[in-house]
SETORLUM-724027 format. One record per residue (C-alpha): residue in one letter; x, y, z. Coordinates in steps of 0.05 Angstrom, whole numbers, plus 32768, in hexadecimal, padded with zeros to 4 digits. Each point is the difference from the previous one (the first is absolute). Layout:
AXYZ
...
END
This chain:
X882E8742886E
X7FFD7FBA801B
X802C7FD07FDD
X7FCA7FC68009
X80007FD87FBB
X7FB67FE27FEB
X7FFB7FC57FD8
X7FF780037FA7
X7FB87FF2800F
X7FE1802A802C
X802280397FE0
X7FE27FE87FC0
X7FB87FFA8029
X800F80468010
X8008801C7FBE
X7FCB7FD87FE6
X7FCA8016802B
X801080477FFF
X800D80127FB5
X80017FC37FD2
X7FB77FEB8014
X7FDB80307FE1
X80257FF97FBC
X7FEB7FAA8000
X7FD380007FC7
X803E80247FD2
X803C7FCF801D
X7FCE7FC77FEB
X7FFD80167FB9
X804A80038002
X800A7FC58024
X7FD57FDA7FCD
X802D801F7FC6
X803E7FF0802F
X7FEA7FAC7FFB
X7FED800B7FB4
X804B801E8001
X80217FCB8028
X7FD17FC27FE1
X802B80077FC0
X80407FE88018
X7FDB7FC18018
X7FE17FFD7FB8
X804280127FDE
X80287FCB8023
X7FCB7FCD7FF3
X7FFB80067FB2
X804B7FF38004
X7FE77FBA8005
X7FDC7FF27FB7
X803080397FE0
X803F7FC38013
X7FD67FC77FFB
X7FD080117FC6
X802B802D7FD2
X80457FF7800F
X80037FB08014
X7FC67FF47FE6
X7FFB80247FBB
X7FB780137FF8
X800D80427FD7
X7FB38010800A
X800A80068048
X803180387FF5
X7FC680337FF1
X7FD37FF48039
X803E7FF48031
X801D80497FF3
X7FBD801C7FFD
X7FF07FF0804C
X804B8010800D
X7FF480477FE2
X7FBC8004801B
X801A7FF68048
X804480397FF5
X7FC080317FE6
X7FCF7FF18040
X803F800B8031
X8011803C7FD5
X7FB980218007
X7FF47FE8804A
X8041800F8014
X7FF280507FE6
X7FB180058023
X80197FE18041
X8035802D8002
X7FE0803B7FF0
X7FC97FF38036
X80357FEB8037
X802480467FFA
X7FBF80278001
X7FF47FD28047
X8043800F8014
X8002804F7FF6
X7FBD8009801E
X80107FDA8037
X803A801C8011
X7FE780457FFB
X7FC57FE68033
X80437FEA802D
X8027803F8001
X7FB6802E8010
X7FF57FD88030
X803E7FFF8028
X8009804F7FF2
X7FBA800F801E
X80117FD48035
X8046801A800F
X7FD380488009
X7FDA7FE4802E
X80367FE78032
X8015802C8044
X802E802E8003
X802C7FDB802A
X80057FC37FCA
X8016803B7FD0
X803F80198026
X80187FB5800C
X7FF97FFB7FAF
X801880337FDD
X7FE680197FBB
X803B7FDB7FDA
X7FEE7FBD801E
X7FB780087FF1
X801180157FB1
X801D7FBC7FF9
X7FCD7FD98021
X7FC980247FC4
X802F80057FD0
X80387FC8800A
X7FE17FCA801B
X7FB280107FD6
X8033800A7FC3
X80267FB18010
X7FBC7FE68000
X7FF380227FC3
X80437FDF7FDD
X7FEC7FB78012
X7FB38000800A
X7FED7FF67FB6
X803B7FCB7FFC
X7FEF7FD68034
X7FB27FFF7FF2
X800D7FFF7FB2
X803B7FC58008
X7FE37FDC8034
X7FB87FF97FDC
X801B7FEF7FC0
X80417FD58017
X7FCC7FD98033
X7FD27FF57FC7
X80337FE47FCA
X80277FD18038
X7FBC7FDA800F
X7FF57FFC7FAF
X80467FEA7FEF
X7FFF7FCD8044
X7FBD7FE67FE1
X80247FEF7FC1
X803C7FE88022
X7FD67FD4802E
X7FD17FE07FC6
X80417FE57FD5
X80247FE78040
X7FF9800C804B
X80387FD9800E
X8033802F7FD9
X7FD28035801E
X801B7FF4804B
X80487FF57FE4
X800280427FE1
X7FEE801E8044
X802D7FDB802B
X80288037800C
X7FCB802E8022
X80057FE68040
X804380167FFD
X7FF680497FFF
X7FCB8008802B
X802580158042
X802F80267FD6
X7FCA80247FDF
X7FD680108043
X804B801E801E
X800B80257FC0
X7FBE80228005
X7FFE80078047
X804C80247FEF
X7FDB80327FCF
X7FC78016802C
X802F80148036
X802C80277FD1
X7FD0801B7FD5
X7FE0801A803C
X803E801D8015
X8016801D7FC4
X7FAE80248005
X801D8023804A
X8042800D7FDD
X7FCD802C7FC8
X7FE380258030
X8038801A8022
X802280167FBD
X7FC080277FF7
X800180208047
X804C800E7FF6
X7FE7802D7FBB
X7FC480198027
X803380278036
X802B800C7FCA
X7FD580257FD2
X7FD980228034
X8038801A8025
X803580107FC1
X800B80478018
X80177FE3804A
X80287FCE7FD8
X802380317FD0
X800D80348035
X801B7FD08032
X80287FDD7FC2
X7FE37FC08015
X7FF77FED7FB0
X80397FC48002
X7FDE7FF58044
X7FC47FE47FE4
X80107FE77FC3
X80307FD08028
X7FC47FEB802B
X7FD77FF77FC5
X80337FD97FE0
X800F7FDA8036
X7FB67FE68001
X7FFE7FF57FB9
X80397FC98007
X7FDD7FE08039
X7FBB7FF77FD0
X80277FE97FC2
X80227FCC802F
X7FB17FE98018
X7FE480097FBA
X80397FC87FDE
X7FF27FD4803A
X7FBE80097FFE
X80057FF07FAB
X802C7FC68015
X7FCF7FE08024
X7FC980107FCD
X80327FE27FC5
X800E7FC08024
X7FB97FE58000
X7FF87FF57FB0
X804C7FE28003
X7FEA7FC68034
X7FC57FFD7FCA
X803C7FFB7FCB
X801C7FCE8028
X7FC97FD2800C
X7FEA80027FAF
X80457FE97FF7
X7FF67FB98034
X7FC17FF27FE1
X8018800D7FBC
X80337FCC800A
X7FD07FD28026
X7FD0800C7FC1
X80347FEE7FCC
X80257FC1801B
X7FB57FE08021
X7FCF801B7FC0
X803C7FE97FC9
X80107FBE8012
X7FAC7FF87FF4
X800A80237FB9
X80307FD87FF1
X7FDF7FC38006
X7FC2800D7FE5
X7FD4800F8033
X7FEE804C7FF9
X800B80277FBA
X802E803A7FEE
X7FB5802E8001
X7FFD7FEE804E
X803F80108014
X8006803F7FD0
X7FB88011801F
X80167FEC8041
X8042802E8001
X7FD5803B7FE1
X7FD48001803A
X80317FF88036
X803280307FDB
X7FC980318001
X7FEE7FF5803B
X8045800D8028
X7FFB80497FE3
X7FC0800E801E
X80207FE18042
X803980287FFA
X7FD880487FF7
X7FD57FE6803D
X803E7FF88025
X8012804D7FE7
X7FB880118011
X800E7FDC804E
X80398037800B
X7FDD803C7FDD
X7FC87FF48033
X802A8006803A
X8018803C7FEF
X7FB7800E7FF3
X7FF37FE88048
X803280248024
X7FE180417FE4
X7FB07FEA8008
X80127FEB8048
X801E8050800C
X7FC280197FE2
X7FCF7FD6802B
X8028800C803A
X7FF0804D7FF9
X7FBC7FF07FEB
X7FF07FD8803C
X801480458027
X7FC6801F801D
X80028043801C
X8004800A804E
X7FCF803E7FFE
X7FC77FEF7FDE
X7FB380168009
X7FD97FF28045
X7FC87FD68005
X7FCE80308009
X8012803D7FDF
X7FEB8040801B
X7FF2803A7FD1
X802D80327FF4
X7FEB804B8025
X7FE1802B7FD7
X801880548002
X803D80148018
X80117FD18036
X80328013803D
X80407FC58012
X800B7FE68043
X80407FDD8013
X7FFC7FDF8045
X803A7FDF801D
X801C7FDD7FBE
X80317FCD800C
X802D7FE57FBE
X80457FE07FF9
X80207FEF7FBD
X80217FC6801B
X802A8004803E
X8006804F7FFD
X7FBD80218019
X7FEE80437FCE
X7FBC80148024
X7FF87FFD8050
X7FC0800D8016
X7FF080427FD5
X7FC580218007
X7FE680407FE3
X7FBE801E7FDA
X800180297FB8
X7FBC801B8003
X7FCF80097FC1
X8013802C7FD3
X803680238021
X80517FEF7FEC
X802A7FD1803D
X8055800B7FEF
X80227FC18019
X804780158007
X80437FE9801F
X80387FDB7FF2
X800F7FD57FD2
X7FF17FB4801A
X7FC2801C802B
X7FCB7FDC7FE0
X7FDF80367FD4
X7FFD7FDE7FC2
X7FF17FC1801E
X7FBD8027801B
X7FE680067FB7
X80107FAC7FF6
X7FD47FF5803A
X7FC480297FED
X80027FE47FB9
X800B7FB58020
X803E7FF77FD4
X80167FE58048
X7FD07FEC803A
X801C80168045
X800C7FCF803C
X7FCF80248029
X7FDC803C8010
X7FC4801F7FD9
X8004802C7FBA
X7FB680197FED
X7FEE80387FCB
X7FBC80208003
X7FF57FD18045
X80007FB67FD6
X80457FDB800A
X80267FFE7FC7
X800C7FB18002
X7FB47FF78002
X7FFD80237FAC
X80087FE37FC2
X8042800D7FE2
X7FE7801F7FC6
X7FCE802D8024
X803D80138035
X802C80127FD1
X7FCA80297FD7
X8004802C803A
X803D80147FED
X802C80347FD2
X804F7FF8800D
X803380357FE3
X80407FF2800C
X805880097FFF
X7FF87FCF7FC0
X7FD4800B7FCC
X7FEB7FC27FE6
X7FFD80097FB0
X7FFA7FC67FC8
X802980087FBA
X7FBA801A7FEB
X7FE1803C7FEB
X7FF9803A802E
X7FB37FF67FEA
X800C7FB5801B
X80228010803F
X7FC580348011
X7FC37FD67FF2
X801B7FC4800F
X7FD37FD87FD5
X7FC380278015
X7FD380057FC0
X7FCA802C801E
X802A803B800E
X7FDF80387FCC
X803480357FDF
X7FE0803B8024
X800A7FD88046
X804B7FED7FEC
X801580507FED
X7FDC8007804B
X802F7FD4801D
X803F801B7FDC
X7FEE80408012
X80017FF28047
X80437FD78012
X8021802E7FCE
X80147FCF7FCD
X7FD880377FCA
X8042802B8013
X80317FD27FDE
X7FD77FDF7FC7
X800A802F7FCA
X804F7FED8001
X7FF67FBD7FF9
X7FFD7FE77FBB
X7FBE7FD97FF4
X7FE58026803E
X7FD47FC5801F
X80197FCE7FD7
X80458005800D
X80247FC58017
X8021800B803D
X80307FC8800B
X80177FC7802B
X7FE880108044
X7FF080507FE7
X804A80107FF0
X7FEE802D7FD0
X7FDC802F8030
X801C80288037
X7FF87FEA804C
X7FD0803C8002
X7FE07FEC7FC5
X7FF27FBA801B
X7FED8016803E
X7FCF802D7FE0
X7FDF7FB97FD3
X7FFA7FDB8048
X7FD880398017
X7FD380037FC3
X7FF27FB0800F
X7FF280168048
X7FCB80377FE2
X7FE17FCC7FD1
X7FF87FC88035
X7FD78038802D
X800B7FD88036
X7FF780178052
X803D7FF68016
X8043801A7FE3
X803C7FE88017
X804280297FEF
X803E7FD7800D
X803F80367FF5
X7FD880117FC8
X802C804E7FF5
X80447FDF801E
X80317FF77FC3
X7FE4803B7FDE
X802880467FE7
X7FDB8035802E
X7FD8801A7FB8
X7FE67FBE7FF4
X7FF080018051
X7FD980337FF9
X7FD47FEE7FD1
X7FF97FBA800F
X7FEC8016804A
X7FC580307FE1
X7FEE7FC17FDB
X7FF67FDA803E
X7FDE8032802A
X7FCD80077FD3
X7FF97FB27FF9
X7FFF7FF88052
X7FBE8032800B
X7FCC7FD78011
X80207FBE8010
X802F7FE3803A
X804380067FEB
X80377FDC8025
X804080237FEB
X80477FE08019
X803980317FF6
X8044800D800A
X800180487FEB
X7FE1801B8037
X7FEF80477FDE
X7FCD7FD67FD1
X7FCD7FEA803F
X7FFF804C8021
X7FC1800B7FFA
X7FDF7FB48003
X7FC77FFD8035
X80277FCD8028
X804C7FEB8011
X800A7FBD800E
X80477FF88014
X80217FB38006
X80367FE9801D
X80197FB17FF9
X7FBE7FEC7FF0
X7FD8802B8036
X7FD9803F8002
X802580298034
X7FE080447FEE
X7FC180187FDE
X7FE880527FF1
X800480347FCF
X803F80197FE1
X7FFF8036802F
X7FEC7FD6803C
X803D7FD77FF6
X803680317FEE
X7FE5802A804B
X80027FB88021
X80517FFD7FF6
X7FFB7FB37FF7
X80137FD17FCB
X7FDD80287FC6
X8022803B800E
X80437FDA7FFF
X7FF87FE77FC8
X7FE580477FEA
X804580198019
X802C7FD67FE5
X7FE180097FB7
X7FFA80487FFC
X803D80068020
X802E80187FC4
X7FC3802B7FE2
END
């Protein structure tokens, strides 16, 4: 992430145009209960004017009834106002914050594979939920304060200004004062506050290891480990977060400061007039209402100022991700997808991850229909075979086609359609086994589901769960066996129907039981479609149609499994050395 910093207003523009917009008609009913709100302390101060001069100096005991009268009228239109505007400003603020954090998460989906390993899952939680969730804190504050504070400065300056400009301009001459101040302080909190944000999302990736990998971390007694790394983070953001609250705290005291000049400007300049008879008690008393009101308001704008810089710092994270577009995106002029059971070609694919090339110049064919093994070593560039045809990663150079239309020249969508993909890892939601199956597919019928369980075996192990289909089955599937997932992913894979399967180690962590059955399941799920299977285990691709066998990124032998073992090359090595013990 860039640390560019954009000015208040264009990140204001931002938010604006993309989610407060459509909600314009609604902020203008509360904004006009937000002036009725702040109008009253302009009308409260001024009727301090005939309650001193008429009823107290004055004596008129008849104006006592319809002086409190507007006095209480004013405290029960701020009270009512006050409750609508508030009301409609958190129903603004909720929805559009919800609009924020869809937003980003669909758009976080739809970023490469490559952005994804430079940010981990950790840092990307705290973008939607830390930095969404500080907007969250302050949005209805700074919209709510800001509208009414705004409104009830220019009503109590409009009384101040009709009984005296004069004393007007020497009430404020201490603003100029703590302008710079104010510009460094804020300046101070943006830079923290967005500091203290980066801080957030590495305490988040530092739980997301942690928690994922507790068994490493309990077996290896790495427990005091990483609690002293956590802790050691944790110190660093509380030491950002109270410099970040300092700076935020020392805008209302310059505030504090200057009421205190111009009160003292006010009182020597406005009572030496008093005193001789040139303005009345009621001004002054009106006069000090208004401007004692009206340093409050000040004073929560100046609170506001430093809540919307920590605002800032988190707005300008989320439009820096926003502004992310993905590097593979759709061509131009789409081709269509093939149609049947299309064949692959691979000619002379070129791709470096960085520095360190992976592919170098591979080339082979997995005809239609039939099953191509890619085996070899580990760091030869089989899995990064199945990122190429599904353009999770476009290569340098060289040509990847299925059913004789380049793969780069397809929709995403209709690419990727193409495509079922078992593999090592199960993917499973803390969902339903019902869920994880369908997927949100509502036009699966009961009779076609029982089909499906039949066939990848999951029928075998239902009865013991209890709740059958409806049984939850954890975070990420722990509940189930590794057999038991594997045998879900395949039931996807039978759903999707899809013409090419891809099996990525799909039978390697398994007990030789659950092997067994697994591998029926997927047998029956290759017939008919072109199956790319990459393998370790070399026992599992005996009998596929074709051996592809790789070696630091190149094909350096091709044949049955037969074929390869009589050739005495690398296959048969590798052959060797695994059956070695058996």
């Amino acid at each position: 992430m860039s640390g560019r910093t954009e000015n208040s207003g264009h990140l204001f523009s931002w938010l604006w145009r993309n989610y407060l917009w459509k909600h314009r008609w609604l902020l203008l009913v509360a904004l006009a209960f937000m002036s009725i709100e702040g109008a009253m302390f302009g009308l409260l101060s001024y009727m301090m004017k005939p309650m001193f001069d008429n009823v107290f100096v004055g004596g008129n005991s008849d104006a006592i009834w319809w002086v409190g009268l507007v006095i209480f009228g004013s405290f029960l239109a701020r009270a009512v106002a006050s409750v609508i505007q508030k009301v409609l400003m958190s129903q603004i603020a909720q929805i559009t914050v919800g609009d924020i954090r869809n937003d980003l998460v669909s758009h976080l989906i739809s970023l490469d594979g490559t952005f994804h390993q430079a940010y981990g899952p950790g840092y990307l939680m705290q973008r939607v939920e830390g930095d969404v969730g500080s907007i969250a804190k302050v949005w209805k504050i700074i919209i709510t304060g800001a509208g009414r504070d705004v409104i009830a400065l220019f009503s109590l300056f409009g009384v101040a200004l009709a009984i005296d400009w004069r004393w007007t301009l020497v009430a404020l001459i201490g603003a100029p004062l703590m302008l710079l101040p104010s510009m460094f302080a804020q300046r101070y909190v943006r830079r923290h506050a967005r500091k203290a944000r980066d801080i957030s999302a590495g305490l988040s990736t530092r739980l997301n290891e942690i928690f994922h990998g507790i068994v490493p971390v309990k077996l290896n007694r790495l427990e005091e480990y990483q609690a002293g790394r956590y802790a050691k983070l944790t110190r660093k953001r509380i030491r950002t977060e109270v410099r970040s609250s300092l700076g935020s705290a020392s805008i209302p005291a310059l505030i504090d400061i200057m009421a205190g000049i111009g009160f003292i400007g006010v009182l020597f300049y406005g009572g030496r007039e008093i005193i001789a008879g040139e303005k009345t008690v009621g001004d002054f008393m009106a006069f000090f209402t208004a401007i004692a009101l009206a340093f409050e308001p000040l004073r929560r704008l100046g609170a506001v100022s430093g809540t919307w810089q920590i605002a800032a710092a988190s707005i300008e994270r989320l439009k820096e991700l926003m502004d992310m577009v993905p590097a593979l995106r759709d061509p131009a002029d789409p081709k269509p997808a093939p149609q049947g059971v299309p064949g692959i070609v691979l000619d002379d694919v070129q791709l470096s991850y960085g520095d360190a090339p992976v592919l170098r110049g591979t080339s082979f064919t997995a005809e239609a229909g039939k099953t191509t093994a890619l085996v070899g070593a580990s760091g030869a560039g089989k899995s990064t075979i199945f990122n190429v045809l599904t353009r999770l990663v476009d290569p340098a150079s060289g040509r990847v086609e299925i059913g004789g239309t380049e793969v780069s020249d397809m929709k995403l969508a209709e690419l990727r359609g193409l495509f079922s993909v078992v593999s090592q890892e199960a993917l499973l939601f803390d969902e339903s086994l019902r869920e994880n199956i369908l997927l949100g597919r509502g036009d699966i019928s009961e009779a076609r589901l029982q089909e499906v369980l039949e066939a990848a075996h999951v029928a075998d192990f239902l009865p013991r769960l209890e709740g059958g289909l409806d049984a939850q089955v954890g975070p990420r599937g722990s509940s189930l066996s590794g057999g038991q997932r594997q045998r879900v992913a395949i039931a996807r894979a039978i759903l999707r129907d899809t013409p090419i399967l891809l099996l990525d180690e799909a039978t390697s962590a398994l007990d030789v039981q659950s092997e067994a059955v697994v591998q029926k399941a997927l047998d029956a799920l290759a017939k008919g479609r072109t199956t790319l299977v990459i393998a370790h285990r070399l026992s599992t691709v005996r009998h596929a149609d074709k051996i592809v066998v790789m070696d630091q990124g190149q094909v350096v032998e091709e044949g049955t499994h037969d074929e390869l073992l009589a050739r005495g090359g690398t296959f048969a090595r590798l052959h060797a050395l695994q059956f070695s013990e058996t």
